[in-house]
ZAMARGU-4260 file (C-alpha; in steps of 0.2 Angstrom, whole numbers, plus 5000, padded with zeros to 4 digits):
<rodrens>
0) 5039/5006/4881 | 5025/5017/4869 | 5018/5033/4877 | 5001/5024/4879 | 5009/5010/4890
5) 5020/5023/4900 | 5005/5033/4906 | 4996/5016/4908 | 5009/5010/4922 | 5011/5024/4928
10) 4994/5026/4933 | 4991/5007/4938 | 5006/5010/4950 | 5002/5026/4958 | 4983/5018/4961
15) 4990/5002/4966 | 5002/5007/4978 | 4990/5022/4986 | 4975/5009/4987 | 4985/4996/4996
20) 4995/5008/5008 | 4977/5016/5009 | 4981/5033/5022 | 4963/5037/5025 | 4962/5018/5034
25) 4977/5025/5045 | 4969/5041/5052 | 4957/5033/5064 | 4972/5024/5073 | 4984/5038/5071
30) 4972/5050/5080 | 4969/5035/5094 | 4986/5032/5098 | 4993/5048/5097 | 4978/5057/5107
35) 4990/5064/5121 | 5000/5070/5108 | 5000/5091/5105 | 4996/5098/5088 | 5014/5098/5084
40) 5019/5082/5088 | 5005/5073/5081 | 5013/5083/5064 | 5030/5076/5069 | 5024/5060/5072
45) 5014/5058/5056 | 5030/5065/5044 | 5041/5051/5052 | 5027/5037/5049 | 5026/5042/5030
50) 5046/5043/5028 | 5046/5028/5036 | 5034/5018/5026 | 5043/5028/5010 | 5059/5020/5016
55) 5050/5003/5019 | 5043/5000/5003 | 5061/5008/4994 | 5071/4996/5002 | 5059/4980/4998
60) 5056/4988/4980 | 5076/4990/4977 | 5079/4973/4984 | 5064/4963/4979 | 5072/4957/4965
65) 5088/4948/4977 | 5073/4939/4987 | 5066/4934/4972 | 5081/4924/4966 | 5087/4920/4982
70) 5071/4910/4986 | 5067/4905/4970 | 5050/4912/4969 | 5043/4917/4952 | 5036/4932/4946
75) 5017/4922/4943 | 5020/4915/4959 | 5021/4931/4969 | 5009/4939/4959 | 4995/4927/4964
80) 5001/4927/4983 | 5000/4948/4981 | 4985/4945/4973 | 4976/4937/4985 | 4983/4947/5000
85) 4977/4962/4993 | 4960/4953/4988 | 4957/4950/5007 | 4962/4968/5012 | 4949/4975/4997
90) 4937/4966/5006 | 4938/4972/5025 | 4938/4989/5015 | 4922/4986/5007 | 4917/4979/5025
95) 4921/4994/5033 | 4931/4986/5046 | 4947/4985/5051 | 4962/4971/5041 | 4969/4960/5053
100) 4982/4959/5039 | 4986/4977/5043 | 4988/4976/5062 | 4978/4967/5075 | 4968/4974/5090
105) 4982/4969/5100 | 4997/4976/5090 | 4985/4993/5090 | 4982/4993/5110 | 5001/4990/5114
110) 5005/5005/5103 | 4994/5019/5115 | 5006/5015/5128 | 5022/5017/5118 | 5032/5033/5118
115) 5036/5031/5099 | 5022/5026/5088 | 5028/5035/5069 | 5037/5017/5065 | 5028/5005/5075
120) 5014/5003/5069 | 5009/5018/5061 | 5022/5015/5046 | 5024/4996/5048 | 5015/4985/5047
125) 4997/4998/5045 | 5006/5008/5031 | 5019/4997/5022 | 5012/4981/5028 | 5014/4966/5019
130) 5002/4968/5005 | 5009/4984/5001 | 5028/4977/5002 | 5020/4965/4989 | 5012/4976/4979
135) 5029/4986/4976 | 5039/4970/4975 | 5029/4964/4962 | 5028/4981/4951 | 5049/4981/4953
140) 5049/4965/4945 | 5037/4971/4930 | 5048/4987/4929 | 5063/4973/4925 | 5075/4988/4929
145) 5071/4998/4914 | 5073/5016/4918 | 5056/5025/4916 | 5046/5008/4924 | 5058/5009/4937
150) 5059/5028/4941 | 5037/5026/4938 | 5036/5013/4953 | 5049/5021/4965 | 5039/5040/4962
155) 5021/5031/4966 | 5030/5027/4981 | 5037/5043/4985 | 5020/5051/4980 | 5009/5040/4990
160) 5022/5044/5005 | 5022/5062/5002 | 4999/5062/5002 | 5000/5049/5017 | 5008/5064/5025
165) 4998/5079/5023 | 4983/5068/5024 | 4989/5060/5043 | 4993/5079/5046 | 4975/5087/5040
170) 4969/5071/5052 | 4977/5080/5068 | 4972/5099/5061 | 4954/5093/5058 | 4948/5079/5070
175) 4933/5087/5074 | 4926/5088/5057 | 4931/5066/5051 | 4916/5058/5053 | 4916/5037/5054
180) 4903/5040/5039 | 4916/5050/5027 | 4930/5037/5032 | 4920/5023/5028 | 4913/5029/5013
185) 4931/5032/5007 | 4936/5014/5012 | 4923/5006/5001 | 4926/5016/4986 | 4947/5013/4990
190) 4942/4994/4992 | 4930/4993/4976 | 4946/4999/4965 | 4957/4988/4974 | 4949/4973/4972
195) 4949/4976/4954 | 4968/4978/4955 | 4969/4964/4963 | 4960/4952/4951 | 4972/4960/4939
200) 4989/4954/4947 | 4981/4934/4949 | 4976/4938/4930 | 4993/4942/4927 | 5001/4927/4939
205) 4992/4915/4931 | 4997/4919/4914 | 5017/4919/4918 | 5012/4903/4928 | 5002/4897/4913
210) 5007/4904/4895 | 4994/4895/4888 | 4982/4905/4896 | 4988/4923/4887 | 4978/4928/4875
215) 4987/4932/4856 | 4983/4948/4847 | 4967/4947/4838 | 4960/4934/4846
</rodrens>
């Protein structure tokens, strides 16, 4: 893999991995659920809930390629699914409102009464839900278990976990000053890009599907 294409997947999976996790969509519900909490436990809760989802998305990344030949389901095939998983989600963000593929009103209600809300649902499913496990799975199986793809894929992750921290935590230090506006404003633009992303992995599915379909050099 050239320098060019290095950089290229790395960014592509740092963006896609951050913009389907999408932290700045958690913060309205982590402040909710977590209202009783003191300053210091709401920092405790929200470092469990990003190693958590880290973990999540690690174990599903590592193992995706098991799944896949366990189940027989193709590369193209799972790219499409993701595709249109993460089209839906880009949508609700553009919306402004909330992805029943995240968590549902219910799920979210249940949790304010729960002692322990870092793992469920804070980490799963609102931050490594099922479009993010996708997402990962799907960047693991473009890696192929080359080194640098590989070690590119697994540090988005780490790096999206690490900023889904600090940011959960600035949440609990600075409530006063999030506005719905600011949150919503940063959904759109998060939901815009992801959109885009995900048109890229149907793209992508439907040429491994469909190799007649890939365009040759110079053409």
């Amino acid at each position: 893999m050239e320098i060019g294409e290095t950089l290229q997947f790395a960014v592509v999976a740092f963006t896609a991995v951050f913009f389907v996790v999408d932290p700045f969509a958690a913060v309205p519900i982590f402040l909710a659920i977590t209202g009783d909490q003191g300053a210091e436990r709401r920092r405790a809760t929200a470092l469990r809930a990003a190693l958590a989802a880290w973990a999540t998305l690690t174990v599903f990344g590592l193992a995706g390629g098991i799944l896949f030949r366990l189940l027989g389901i193709s590369l193209g095939a799972f790219q499409i699914a993701g595709g249109l998983m993460l089209l839906l989600m880009a949508v609700d963000m553009m919306r402004a409102t909330p992805s029943r593929t995240r968590s549902t009103q219910e799920e979210q209600a249940e949790a304010r009464g729960e002692q322990e809300v870092a793992v469920v649902p804070l980490a799963i499913p609102m931050l490594a839900g099922p479009g993010a496990i996708a997402t990962v799975m799907v960047l693991m199986k473009r890696a192929a278990w080359r080194p640098v793809p590989t070690l590119l894929v697994l540090g988005a992750v780490a790096l999206t976990g690490a900023i889904t921290y600090l940011i959960l935590r600035a949440a609990a230090s600075a409530e006063r000053f999030i506005t719905r506006t600011t949150l919503h404003v940063l959904e759109r633009v998060m939901g815009l890009l992801l959109s885009a992303i995900a048109v890229e992995f149907i793209v992508g599915g439907l040429r491994e599907l469909w190799p007649v379909l890939r365009v040759s050099p110079g053409t």
